[in-house]
C-alpha positions as CSV (number, residue, x, y, z in Angstrom):
1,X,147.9,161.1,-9.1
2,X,151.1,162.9,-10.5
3,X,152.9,165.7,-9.4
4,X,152.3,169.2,-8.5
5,X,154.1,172.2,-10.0
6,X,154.8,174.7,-7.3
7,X,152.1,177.1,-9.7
8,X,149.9,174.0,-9.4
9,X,150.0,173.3,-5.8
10,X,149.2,176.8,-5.2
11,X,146.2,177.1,-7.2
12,X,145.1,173.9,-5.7
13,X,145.8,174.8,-2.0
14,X,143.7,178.2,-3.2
15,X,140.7,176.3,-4.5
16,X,141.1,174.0,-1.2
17,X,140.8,176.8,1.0
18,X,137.3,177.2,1.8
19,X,137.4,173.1,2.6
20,X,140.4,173.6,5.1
21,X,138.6,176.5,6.5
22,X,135.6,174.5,7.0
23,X,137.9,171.3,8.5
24,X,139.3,173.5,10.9
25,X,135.6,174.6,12.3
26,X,134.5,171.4,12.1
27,X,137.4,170.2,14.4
28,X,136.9,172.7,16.8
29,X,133.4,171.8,17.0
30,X,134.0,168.1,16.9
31,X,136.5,168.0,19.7
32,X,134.4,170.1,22.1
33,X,131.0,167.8,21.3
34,X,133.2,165.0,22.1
35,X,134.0,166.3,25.4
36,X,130.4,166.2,26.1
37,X,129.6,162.9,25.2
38,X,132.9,161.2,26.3
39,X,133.3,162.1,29.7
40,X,129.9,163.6,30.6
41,X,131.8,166.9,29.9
42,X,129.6,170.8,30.5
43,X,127.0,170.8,28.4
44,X,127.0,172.8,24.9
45,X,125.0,175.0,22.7
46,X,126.4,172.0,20.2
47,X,124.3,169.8,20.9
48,X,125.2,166.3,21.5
49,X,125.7,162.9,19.7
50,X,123.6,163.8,16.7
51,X,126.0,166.2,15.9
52,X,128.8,164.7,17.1
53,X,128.3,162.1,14.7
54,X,127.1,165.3,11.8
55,X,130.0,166.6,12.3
56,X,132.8,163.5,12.2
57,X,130.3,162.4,8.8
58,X,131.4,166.0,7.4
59,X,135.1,166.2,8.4
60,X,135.4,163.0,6.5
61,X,133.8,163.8,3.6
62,X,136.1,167.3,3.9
63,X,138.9,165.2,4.0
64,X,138.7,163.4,0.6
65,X,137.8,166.0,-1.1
66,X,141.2,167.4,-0.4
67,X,142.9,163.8,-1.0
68,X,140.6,163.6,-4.3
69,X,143.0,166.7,-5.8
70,X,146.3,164.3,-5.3
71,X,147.3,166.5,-2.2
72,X,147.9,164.6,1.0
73,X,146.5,165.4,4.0
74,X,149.3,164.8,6.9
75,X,148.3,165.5,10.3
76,X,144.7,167.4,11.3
77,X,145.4,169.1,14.4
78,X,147.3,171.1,13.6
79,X,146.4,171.2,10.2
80,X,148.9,169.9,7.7
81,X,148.5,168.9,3.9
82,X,151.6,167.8,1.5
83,X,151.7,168.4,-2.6
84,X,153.9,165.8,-4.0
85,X,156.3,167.5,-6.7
86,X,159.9,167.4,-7.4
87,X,162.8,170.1,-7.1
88,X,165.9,170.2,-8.9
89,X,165.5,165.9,-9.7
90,X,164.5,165.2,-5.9
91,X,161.1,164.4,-4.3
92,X,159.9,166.3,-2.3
93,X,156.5,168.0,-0.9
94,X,155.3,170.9,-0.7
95,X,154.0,171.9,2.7
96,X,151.4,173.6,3.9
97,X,151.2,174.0,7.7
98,X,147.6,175.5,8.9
99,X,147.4,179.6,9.9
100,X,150.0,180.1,7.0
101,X,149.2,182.2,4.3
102,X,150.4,180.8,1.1
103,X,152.9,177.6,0.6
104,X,156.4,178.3,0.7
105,X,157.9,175.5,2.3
106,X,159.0,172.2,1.1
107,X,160.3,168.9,2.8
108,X,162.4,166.0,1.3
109,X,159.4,163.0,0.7
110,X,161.8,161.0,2.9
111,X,162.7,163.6,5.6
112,X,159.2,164.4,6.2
113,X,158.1,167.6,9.0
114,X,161.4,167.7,10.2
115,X,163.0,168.4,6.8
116,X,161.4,171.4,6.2
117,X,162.7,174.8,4.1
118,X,161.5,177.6,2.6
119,X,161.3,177.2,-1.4
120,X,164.2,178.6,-3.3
């Protein structure tokens, strides 16, 4: 897929938000199931494998529908997805870190995380 215009990107992480939303349940839920079934963990009003296995079936579909838009999703706890675009000539991505409200940062593509800075 091509590149994202910082207008573009927004939009996009807008439409995406009731999937990242829904990711970030689904984790929740995930991680205390597999508590349960891993290491004979408390029980929970979860349930058990069934859902376990519901639940990772669903965050993976979750997750390429936001891959599907050209977005990259980078890290899922916490969560962390990447629009490819360009600033000034240079690639870079535009980076949305979960519990932010919009997406006003950017990285270089090759610095990655650690790059990060607020858009001009």
């Amino acid at each position: 897929m091509g590149l994202f215009t910082v207008s573009e990107a927004r939009e996009e992480l807008e439409r995406l938000r009731p999937v990242l939303d829904e990711i970030v349940a689904l984790r929740a839920d995930a991680a205390e199931l597999g508590a349960v079934i891993g290491a004979g963990g408390p029980p929970t009003p979860l349930g058990g494998m069934p859902e376990w296995k519901a639940a990772s079936a669903r965050l993976d579909d979750l997750m390429t529908v936001v891959q599907q838009t050209g977005a990259v999703l980078k890290s899922l706890a916490p969560l962390l997805v990447d629009f490819p675009s360009e600033i000034e000539g240079v690639d870079v991505d535009l980076c949305w870190l979960e519990g932010e409200t919009g997406l006003n940062w950017y990285h270089r593509a090759d610095l990655g995380f650690a790059g990060r800075r607020r858009m001009p």
